[in-house]
C-alpha positions in Angstrom: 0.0 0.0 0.0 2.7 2.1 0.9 4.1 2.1 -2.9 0.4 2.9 -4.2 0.8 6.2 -2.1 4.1 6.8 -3.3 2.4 6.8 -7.0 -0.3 9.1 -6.0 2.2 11.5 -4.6 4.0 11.6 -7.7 0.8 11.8 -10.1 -0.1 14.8 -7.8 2.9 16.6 -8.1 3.1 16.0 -11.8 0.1 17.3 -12.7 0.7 20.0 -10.1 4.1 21.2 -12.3 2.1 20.8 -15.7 -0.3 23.3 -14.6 2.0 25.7 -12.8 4.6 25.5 -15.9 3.5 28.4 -18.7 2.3 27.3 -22.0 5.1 29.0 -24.0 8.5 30.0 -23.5 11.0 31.5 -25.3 14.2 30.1 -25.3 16.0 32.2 -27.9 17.4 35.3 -27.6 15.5 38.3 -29.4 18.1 38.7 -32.7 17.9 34.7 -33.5 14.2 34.7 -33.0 13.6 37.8 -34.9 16.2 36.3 -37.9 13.9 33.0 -37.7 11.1 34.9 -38.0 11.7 36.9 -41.0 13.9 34.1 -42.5 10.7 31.8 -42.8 8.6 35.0 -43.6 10.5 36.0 -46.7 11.0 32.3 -48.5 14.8 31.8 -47.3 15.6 28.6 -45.8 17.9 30.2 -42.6 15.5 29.5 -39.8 14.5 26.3 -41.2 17.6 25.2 -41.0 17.9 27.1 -37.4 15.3 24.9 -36.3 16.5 21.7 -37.8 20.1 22.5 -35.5 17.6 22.9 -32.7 15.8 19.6 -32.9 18.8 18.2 -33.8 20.1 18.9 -30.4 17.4 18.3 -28.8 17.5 14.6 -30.3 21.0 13.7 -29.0 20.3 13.6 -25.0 17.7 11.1 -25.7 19.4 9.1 -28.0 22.3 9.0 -25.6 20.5 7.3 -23.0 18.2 4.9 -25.0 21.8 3.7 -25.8 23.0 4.0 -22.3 19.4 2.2 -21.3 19.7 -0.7 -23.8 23.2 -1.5 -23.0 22.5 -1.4 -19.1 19.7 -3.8 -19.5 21.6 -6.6 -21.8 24.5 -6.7 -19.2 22.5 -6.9 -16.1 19.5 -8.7 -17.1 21.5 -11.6 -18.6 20.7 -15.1 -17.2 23.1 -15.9 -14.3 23.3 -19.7 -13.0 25.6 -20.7 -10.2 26.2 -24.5 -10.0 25.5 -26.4 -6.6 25.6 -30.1 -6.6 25.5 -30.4 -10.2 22.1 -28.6 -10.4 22.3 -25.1 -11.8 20.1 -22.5 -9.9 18.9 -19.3 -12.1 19.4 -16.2 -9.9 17.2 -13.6 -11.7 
């Protein structure tokens, strides 16, 4: 029971951030967002590829630890065996 409270308290607290986080923020500094702006306004292809950079860096965190994630769980959720008395005994 103790672990279903432990859930709650986190679904609380989550939903508790979404709401208090603000819809939009702006995470560029006035020139590059005013550059992208026009950029895209007038036909050139500058702040498309200004956001293409973005997500690009965006993407690399995340592929870093799906990596990180799949190569933790083939090395520790191999199957281990000891032998006792010729009869092996699976430990996970």
């Amino acid at each position: 029971m103790n672990i279903m409270k432990r859930f709650l308290a986190m679904m609380a607290l989550t939903a508790v951030i979404v709401a208090v986080i603000p819809d939009r923020a702006d995470a560029q500094c006035a020139m590059c967002s005013l550059t992208a702006e026009n950029a895209t306004q007038n036909g050139n292809s500058q702040g498309k590829g200004l956001n293409k950079g973005i997500l690009f860096l965006l993407a690399i965190p995340y592929v870093a630890t799906v990596g990180v994630g799949v190569l933790w769980y083939k090395k520790y959720r191999s199957k281990k065996t000891v032998d006792m008395d010729d009869d092996p005994i699976v430990l996970n």
